[in-house]
PDB file of N, CA, C and O in Angstrom:
ATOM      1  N   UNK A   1     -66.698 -26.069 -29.743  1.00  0.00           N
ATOM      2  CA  UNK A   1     -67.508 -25.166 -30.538  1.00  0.00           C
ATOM      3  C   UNK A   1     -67.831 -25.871 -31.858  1.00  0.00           C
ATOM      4  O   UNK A   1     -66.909 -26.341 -32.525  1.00  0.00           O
ATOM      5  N   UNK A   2     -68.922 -25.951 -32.204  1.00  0.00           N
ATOM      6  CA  UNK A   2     -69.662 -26.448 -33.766  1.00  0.00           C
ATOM      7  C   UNK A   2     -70.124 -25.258 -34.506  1.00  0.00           C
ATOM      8  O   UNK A   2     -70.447 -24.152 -34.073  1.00  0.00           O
ATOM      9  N   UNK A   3     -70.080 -25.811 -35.973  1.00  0.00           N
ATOM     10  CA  UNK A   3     -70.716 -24.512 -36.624  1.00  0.00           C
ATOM     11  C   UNK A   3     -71.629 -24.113 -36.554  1.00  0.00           C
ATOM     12  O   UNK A   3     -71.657 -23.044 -37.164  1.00  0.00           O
ATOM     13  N   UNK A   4     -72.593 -24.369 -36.086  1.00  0.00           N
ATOM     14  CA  UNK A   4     -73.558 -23.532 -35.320  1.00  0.00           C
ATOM     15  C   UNK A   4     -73.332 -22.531 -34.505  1.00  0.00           C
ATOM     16  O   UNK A   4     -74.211 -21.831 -34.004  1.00  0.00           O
ATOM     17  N   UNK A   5     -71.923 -22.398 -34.305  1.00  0.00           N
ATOM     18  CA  UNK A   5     -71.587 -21.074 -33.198  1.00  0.00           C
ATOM     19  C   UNK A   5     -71.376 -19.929 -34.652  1.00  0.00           C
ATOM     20  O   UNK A   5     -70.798 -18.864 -34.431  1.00  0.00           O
ATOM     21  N   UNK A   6     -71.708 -20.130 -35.610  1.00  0.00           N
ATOM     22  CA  UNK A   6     -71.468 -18.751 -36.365  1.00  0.00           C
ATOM     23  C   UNK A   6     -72.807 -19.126 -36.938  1.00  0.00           C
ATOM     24  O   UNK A   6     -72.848 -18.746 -38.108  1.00  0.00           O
ATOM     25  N   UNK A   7     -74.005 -19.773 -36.539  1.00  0.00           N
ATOM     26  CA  UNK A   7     -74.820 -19.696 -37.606  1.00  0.00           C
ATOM     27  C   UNK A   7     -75.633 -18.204 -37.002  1.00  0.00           C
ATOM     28  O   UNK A   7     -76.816 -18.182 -37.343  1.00  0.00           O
ATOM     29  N   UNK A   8     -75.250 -17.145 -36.286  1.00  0.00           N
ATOM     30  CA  UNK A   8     -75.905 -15.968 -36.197  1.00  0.00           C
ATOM     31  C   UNK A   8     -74.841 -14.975 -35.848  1.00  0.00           C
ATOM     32  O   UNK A   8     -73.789 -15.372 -35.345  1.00  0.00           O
ATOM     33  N   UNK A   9     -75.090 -13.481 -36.128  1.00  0.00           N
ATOM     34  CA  UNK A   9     -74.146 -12.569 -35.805  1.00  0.00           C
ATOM     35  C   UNK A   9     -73.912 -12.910 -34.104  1.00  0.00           C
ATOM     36  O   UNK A   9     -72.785 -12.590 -33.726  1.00  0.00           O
ATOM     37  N   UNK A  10     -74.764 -13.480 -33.082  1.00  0.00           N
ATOM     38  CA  UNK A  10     -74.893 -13.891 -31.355  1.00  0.00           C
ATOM     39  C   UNK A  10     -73.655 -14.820 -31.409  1.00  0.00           C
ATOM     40  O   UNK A  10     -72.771 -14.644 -30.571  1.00  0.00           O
ATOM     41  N   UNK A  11     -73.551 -15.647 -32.196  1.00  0.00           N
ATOM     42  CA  UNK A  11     -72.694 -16.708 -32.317  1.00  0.00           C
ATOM     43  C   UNK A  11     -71.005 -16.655 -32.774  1.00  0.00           C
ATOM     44  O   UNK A  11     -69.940 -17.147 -32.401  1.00  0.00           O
ATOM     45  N   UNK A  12     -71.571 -15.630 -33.932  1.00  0.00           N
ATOM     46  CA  UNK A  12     -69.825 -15.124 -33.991  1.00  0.00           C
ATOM     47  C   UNK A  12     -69.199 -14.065 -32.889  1.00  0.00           C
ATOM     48  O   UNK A  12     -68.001 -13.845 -32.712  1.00  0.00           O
ATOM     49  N   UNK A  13     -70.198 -13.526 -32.262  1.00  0.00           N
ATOM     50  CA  UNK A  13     -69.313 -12.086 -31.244  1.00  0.00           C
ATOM     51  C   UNK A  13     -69.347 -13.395 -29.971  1.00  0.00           C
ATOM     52  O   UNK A  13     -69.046 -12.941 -28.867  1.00  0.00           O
ATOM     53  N   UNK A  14     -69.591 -14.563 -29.974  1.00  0.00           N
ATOM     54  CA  UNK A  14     -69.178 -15.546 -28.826  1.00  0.00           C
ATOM     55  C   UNK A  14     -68.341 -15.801 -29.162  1.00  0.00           C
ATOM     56  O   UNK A  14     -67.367 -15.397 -28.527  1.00  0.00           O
ATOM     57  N   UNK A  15     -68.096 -16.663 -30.415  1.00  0.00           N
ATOM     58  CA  UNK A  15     -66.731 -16.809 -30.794  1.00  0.00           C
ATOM     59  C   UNK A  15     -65.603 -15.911 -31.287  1.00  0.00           C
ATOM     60  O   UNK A  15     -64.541 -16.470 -31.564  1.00  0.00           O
ATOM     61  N   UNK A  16     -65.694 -14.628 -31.427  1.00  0.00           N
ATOM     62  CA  UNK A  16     -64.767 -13.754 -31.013  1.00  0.00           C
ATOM     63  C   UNK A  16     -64.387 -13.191 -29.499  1.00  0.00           C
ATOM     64  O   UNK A  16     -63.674 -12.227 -29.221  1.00  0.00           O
ATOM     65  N   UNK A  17     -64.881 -13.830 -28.872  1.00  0.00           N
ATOM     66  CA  UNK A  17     -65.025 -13.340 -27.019  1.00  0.00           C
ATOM     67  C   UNK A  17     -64.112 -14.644 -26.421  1.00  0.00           C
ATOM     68  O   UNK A  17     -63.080 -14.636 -25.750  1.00  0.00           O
ATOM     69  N   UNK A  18     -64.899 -15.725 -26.931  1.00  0.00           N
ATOM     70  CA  UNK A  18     -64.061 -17.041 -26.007  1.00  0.00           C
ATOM     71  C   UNK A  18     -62.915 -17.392 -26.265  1.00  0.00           C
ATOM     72  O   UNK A  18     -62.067 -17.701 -25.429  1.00  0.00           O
ATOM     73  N   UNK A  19     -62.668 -17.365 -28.485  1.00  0.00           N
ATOM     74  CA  UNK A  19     -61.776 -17.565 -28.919  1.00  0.00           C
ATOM     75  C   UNK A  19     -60.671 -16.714 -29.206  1.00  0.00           C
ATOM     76  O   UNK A  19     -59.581 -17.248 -29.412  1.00  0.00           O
ATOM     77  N   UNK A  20     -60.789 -15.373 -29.255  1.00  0.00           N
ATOM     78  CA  UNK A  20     -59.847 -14.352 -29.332  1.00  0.00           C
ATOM     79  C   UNK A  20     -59.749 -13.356 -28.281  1.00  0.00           C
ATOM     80  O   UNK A  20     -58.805 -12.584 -28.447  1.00  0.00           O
ATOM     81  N   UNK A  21     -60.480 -13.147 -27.211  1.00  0.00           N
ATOM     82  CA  UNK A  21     -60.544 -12.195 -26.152  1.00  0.00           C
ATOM     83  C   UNK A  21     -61.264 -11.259 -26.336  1.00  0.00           C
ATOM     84  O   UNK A  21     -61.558 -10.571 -25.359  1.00  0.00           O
ATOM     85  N   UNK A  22     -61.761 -10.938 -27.575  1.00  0.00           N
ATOM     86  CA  UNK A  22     -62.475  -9.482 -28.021  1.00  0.00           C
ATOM     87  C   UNK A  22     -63.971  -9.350 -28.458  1.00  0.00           C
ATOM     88  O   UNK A  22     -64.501  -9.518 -29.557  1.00  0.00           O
ATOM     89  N   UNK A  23     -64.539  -8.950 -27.096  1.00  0.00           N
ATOM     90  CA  UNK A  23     -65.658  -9.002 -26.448  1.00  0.00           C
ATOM     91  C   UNK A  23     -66.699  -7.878 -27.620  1.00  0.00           C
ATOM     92  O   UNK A  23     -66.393  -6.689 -27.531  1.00  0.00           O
ATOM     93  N   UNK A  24     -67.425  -8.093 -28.268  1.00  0.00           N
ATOM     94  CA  UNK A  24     -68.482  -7.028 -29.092  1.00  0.00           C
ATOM     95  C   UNK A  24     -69.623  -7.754 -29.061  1.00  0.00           C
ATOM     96  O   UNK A  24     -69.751  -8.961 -29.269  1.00  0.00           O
ATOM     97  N   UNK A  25     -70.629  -6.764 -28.728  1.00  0.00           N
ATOM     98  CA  UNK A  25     -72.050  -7.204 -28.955  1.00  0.00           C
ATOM     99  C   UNK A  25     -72.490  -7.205 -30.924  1.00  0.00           C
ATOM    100  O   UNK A  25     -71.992  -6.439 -31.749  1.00  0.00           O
ATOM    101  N   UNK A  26     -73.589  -8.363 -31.221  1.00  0.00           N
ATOM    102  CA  UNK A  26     -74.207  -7.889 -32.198  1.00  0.00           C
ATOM    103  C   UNK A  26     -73.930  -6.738 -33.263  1.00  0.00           C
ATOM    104  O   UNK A  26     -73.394  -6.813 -34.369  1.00  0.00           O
ATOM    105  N   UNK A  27     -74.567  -5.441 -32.451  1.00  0.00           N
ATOM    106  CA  UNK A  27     -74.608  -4.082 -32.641  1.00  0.00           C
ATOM    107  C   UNK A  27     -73.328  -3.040 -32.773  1.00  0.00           C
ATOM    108  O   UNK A  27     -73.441  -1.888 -33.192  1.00  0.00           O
ATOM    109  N   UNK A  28     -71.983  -3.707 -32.301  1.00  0.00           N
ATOM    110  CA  UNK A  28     -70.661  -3.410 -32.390  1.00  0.00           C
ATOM    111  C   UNK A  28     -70.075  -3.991 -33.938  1.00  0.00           C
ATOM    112  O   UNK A  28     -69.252  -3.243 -34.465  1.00  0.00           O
ATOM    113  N   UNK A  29     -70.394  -5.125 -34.620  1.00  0.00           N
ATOM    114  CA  UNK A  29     -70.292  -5.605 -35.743  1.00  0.00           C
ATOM    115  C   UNK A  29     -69.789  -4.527 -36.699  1.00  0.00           C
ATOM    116  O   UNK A  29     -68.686  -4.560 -37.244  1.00  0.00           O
ATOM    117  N   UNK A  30     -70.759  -3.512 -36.859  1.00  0.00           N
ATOM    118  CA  UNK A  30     -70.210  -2.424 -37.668  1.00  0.00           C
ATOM    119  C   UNK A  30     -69.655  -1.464 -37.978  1.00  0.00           C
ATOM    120  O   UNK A  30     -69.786  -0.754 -38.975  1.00  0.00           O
ATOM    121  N   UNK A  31     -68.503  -1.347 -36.476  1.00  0.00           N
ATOM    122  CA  UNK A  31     -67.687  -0.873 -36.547  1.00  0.00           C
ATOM    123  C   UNK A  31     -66.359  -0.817 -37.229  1.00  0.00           C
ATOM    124  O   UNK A  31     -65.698  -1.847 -37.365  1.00  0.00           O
ATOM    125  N   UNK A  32     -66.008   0.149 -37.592  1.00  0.00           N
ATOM    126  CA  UNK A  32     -64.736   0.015 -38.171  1.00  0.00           C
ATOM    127  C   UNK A  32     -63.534  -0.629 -37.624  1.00  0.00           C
ATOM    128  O   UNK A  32     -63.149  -0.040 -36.613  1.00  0.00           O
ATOM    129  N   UNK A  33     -62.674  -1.831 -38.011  1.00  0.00           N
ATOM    130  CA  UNK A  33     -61.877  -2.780 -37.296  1.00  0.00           C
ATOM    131  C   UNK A  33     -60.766  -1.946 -37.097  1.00  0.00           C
ATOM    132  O   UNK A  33     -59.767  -2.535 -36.684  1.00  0.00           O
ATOM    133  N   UNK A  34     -60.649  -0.550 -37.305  1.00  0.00           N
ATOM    134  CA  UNK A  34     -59.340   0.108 -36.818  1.00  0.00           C
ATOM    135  C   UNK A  34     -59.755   0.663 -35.189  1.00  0.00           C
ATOM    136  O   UNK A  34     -58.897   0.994 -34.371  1.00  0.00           O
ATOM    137  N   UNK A  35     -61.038   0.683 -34.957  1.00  0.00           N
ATOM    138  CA  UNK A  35     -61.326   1.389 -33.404  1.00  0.00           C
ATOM    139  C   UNK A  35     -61.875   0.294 -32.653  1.00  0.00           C
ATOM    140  O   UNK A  35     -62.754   0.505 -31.818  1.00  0.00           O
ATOM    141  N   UNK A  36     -61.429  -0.862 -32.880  1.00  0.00           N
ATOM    142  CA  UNK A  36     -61.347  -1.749 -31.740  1.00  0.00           C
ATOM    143  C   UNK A  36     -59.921  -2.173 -31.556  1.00  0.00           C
ATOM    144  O   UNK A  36     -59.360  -2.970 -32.307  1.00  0.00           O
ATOM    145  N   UNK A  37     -59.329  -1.561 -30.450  1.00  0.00           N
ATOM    146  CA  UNK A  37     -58.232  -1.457 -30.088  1.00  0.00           C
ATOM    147  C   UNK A  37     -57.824  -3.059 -30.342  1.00  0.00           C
ATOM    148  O   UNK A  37     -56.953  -3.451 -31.118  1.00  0.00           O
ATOM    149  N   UNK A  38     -58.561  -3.770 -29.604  1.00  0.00           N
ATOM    150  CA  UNK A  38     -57.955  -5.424 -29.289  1.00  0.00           C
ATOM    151  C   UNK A  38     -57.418  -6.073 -30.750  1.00  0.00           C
ATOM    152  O   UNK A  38     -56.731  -7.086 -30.877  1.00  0.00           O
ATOM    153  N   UNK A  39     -57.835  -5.357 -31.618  1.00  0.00           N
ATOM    154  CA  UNK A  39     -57.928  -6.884 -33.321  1.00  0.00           C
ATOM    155  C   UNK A  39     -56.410  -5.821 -33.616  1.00  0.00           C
ATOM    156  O   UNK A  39     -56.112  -4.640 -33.442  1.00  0.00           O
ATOM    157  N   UNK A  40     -55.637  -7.265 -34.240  1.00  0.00           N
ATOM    158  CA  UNK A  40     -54.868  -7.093 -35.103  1.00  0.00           C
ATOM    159  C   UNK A  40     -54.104  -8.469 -35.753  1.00  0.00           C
ATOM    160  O   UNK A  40     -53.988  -9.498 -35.088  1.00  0.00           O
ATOM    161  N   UNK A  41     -53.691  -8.364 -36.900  1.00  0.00           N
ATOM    162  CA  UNK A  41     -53.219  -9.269 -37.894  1.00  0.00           C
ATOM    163  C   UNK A  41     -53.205 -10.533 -37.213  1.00  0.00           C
ATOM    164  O   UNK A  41     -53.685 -11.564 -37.683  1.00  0.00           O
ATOM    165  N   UNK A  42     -52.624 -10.428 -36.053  1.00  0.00           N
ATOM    166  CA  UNK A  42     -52.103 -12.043 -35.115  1.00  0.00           C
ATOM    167  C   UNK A  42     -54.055 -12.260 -34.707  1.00  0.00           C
ATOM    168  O   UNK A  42     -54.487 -13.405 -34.842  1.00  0.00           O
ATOM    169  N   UNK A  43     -54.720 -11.527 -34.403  1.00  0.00           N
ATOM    170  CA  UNK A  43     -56.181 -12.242 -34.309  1.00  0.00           C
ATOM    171  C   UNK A  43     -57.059 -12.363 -35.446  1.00  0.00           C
ATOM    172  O   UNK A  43     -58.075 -13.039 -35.285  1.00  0.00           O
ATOM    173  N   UNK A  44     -56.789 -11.679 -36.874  1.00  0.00           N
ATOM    174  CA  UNK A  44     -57.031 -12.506 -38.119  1.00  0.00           C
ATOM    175  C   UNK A  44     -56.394 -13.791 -38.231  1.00  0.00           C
ATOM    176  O   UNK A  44     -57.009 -14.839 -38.430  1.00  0.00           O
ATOM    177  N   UNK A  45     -55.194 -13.692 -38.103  1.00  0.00           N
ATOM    178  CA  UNK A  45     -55.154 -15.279 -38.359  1.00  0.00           C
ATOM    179  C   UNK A  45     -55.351 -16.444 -37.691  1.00  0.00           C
ATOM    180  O   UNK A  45     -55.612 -17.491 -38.284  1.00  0.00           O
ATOM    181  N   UNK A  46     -55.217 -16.330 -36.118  1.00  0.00           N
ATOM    182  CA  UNK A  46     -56.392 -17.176 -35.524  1.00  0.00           C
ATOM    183  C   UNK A  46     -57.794 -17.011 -35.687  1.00  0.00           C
ATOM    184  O   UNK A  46     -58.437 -18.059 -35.630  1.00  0.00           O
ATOM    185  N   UNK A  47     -58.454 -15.924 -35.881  1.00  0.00           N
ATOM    186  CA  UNK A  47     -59.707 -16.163 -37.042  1.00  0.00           C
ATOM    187  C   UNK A  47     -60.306 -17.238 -37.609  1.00  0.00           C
ATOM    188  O   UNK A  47     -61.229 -18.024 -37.398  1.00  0.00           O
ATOM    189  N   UNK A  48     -58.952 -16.857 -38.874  1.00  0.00           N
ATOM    190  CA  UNK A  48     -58.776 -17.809 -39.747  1.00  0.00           C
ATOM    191  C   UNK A  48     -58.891 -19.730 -38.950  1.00  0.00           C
ATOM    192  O   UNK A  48     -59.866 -20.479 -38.882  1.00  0.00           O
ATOM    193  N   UNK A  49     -57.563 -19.918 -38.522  1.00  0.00           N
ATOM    194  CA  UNK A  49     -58.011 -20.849 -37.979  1.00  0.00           C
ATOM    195  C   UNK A  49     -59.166 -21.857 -37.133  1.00  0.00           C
ATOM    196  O   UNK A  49     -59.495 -23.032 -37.291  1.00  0.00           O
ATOM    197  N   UNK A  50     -59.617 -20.736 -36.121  1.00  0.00           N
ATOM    198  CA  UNK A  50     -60.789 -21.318 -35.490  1.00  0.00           C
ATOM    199  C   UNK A  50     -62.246 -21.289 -36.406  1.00  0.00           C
ATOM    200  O   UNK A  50     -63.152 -22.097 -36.204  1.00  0.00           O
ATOM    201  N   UNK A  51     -62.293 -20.433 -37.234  1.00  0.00           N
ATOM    202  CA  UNK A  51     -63.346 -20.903 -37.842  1.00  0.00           C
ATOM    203  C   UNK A  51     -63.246 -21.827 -39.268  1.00  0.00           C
ATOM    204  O   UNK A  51     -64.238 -21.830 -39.997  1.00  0.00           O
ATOM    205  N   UNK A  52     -62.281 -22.458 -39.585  1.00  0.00           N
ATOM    206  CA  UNK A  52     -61.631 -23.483 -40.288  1.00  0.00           C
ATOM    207  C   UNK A  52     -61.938 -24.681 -39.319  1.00  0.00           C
ATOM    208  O   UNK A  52     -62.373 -25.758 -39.726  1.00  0.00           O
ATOM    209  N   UNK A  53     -61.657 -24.382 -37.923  1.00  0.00           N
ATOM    210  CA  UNK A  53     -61.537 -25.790 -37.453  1.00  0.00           C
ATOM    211  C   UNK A  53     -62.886 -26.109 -37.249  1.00  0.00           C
ATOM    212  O   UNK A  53     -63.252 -27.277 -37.120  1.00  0.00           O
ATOM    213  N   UNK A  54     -64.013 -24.704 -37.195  1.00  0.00           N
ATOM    214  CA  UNK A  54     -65.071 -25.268 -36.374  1.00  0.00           C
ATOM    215  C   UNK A  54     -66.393 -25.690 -37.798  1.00  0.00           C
ATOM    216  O   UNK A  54     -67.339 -26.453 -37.994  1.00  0.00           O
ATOM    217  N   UNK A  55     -65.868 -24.942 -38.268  1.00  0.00           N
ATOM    218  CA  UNK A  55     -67.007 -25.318 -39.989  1.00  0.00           C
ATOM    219  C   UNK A  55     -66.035 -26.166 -40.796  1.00  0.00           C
ATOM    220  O   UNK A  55     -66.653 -26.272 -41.855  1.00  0.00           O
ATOM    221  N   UNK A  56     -65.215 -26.648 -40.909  1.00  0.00           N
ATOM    222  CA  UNK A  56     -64.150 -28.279 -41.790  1.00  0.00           C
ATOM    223  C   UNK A  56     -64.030 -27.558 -42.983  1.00  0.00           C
ATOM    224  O   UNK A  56     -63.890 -28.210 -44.018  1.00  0.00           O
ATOM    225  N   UNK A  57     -64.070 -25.855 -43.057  1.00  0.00           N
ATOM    226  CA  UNK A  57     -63.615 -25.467 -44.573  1.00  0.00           C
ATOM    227  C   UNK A  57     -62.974 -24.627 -44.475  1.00  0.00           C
ATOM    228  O   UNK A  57     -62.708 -24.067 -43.412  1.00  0.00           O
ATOM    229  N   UNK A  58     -62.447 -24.247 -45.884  1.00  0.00           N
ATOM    230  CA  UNK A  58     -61.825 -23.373 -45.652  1.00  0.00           C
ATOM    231  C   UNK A  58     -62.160 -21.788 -46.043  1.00  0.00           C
ATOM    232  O   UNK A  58     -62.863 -21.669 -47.047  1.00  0.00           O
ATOM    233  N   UNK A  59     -61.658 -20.280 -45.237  1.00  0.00           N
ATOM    234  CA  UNK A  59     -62.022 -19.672 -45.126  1.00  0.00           C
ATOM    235  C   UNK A  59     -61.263 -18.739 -46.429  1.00  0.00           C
ATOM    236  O   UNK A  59     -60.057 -18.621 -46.648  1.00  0.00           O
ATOM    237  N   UNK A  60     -62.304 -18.202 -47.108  1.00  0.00           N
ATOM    238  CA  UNK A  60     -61.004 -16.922 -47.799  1.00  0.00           C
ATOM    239  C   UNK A  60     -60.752 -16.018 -47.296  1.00  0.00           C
ATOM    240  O   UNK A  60     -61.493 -15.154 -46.828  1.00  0.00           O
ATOM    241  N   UNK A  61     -59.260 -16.119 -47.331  1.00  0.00           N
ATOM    242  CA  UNK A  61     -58.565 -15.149 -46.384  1.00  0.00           C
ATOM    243  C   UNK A  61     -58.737 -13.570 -47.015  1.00  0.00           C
ATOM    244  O   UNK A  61     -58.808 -12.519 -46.377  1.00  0.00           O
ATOM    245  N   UNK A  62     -58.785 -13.817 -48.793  1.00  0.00           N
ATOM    246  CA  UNK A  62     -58.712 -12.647 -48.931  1.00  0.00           C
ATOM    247  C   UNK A  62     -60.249 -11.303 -48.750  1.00  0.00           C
ATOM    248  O   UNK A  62     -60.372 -10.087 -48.901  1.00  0.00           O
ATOM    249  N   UNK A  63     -61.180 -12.514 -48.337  1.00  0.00           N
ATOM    250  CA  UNK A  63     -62.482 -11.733 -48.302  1.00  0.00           C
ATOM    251  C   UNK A  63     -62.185 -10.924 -46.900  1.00  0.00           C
ATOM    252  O   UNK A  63     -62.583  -9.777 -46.696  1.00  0.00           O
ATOM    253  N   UNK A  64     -61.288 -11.842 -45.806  1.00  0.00           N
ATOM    254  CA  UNK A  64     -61.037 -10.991 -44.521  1.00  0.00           C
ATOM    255  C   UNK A  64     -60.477  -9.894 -44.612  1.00  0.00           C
ATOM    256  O   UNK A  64     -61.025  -8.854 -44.246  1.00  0.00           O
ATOM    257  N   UNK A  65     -58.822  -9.964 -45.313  1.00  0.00           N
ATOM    258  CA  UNK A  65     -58.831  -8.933 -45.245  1.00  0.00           C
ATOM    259  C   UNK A  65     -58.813  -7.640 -46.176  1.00  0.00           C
ATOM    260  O   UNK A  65     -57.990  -6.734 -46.304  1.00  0.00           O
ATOM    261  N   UNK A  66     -60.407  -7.989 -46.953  1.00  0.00           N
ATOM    262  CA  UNK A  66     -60.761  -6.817 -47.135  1.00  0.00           C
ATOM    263  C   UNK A  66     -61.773  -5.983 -46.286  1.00  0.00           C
ATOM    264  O   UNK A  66     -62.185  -4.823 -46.276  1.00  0.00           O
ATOM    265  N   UNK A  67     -61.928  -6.866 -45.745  1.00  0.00           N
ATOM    266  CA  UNK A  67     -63.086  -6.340 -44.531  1.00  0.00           C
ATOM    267  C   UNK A  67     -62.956  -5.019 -44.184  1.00  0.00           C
ATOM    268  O   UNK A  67     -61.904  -4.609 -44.676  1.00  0.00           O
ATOM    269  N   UNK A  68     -63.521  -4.158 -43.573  1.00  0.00           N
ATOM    270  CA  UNK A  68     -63.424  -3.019 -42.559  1.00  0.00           C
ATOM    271  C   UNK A  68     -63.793  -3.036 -41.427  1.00  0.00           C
ATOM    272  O   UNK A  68     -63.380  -2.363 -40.482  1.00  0.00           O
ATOM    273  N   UNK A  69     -65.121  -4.320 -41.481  1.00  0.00           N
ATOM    274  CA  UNK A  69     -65.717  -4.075 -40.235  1.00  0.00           C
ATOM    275  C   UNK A  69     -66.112  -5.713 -39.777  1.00  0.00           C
ATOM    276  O   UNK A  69     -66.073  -6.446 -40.765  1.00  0.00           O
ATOM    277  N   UNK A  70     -66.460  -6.396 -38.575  1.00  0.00           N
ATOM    278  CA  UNK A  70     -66.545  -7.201 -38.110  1.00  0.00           C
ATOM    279  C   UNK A  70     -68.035  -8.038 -39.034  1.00  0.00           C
ATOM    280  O   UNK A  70     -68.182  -9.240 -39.253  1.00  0.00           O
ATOM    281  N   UNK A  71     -68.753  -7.137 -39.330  1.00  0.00           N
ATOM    282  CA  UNK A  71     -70.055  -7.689 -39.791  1.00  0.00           C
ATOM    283  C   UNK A  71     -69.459  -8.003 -41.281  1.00  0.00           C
ATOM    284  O   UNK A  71     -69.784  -9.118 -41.689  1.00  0.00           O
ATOM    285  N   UNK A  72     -68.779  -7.356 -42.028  1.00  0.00           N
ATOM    286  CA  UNK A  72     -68.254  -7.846 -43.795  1.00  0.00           C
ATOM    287  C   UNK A  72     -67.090  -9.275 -43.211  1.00  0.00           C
ATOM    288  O   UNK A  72     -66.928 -10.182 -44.027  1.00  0.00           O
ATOM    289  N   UNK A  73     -66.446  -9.371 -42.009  1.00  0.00           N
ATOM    290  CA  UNK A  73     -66.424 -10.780 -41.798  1.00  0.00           C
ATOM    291  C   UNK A  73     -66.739 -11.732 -41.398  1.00  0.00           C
ATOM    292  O   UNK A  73     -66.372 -12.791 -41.909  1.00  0.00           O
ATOM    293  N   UNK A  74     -67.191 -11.695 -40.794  1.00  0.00           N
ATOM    294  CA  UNK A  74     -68.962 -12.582 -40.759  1.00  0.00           C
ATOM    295  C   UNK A  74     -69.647 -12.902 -41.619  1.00  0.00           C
ATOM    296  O   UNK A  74     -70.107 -14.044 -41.624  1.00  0.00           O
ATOM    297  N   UNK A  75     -70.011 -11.781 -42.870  1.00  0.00           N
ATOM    298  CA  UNK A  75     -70.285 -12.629 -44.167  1.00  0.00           C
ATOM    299  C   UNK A  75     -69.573 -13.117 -45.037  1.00  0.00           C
ATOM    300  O   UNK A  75     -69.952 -13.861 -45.941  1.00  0.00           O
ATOM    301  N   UNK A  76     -68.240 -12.652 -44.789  1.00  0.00           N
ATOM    302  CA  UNK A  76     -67.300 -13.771 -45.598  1.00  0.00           C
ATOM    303  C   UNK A  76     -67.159 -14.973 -44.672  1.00  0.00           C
ATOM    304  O   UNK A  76     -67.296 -16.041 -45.269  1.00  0.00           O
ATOM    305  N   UNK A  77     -66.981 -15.047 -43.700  1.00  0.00           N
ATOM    306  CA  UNK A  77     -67.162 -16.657 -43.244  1.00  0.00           C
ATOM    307  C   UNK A  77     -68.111 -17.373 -43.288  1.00  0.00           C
ATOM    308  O   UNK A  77     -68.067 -18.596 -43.420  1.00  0.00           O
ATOM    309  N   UNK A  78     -69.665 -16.296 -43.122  1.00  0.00           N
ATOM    310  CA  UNK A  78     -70.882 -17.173 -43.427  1.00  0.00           C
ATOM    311  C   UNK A  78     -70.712 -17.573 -45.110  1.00  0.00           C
ATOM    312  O   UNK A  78     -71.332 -18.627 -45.251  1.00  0.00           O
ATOM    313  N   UNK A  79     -70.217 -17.220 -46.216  1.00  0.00           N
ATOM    314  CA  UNK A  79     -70.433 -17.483 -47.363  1.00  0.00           C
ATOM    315  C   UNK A  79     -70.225 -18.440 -47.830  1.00  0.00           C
ATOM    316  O   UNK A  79     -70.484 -18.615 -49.021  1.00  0.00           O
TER     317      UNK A  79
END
């Protein structure tokens, strides 16, 4: 995976599907991260990691977790 796999919201719900198991379209993004059963702390921090490994920077952790929803992390990793 290259950073180009997050250069679109298509690209990050791939790399939340291949790399963490947790399958959301686009349009799921703005859901609240408490009603997707699958996410929790142990798949923030592989998060963290895979998109560290795949863009060579580093991510702020604390923009994640302020997040609520999949799309406010997405723009903290796009940032």
């Amino acid at each position: 995976m290259t950073a180009t796999a997050i250069a679109d919201t298509a690209g990050f719900c791939a790399l939340l599907e291949d790399e963490l198991g947790i399958r959301l379209t686009p349009e799921d993004l703005d859901r609240p991260l408490d009603e997707v059963a699958e996410w929790d702390s142990v798949h923030l921090l592989r998060l963290v990691t895979v998109v560290e490994s795949v863009t060579g920077r580093r991510v702020p952790v604390a923009g994640l977790l302020e997040a609520a929803t999949f799309q406010q992390m997405y723009e903290v990793v796009r940032a």
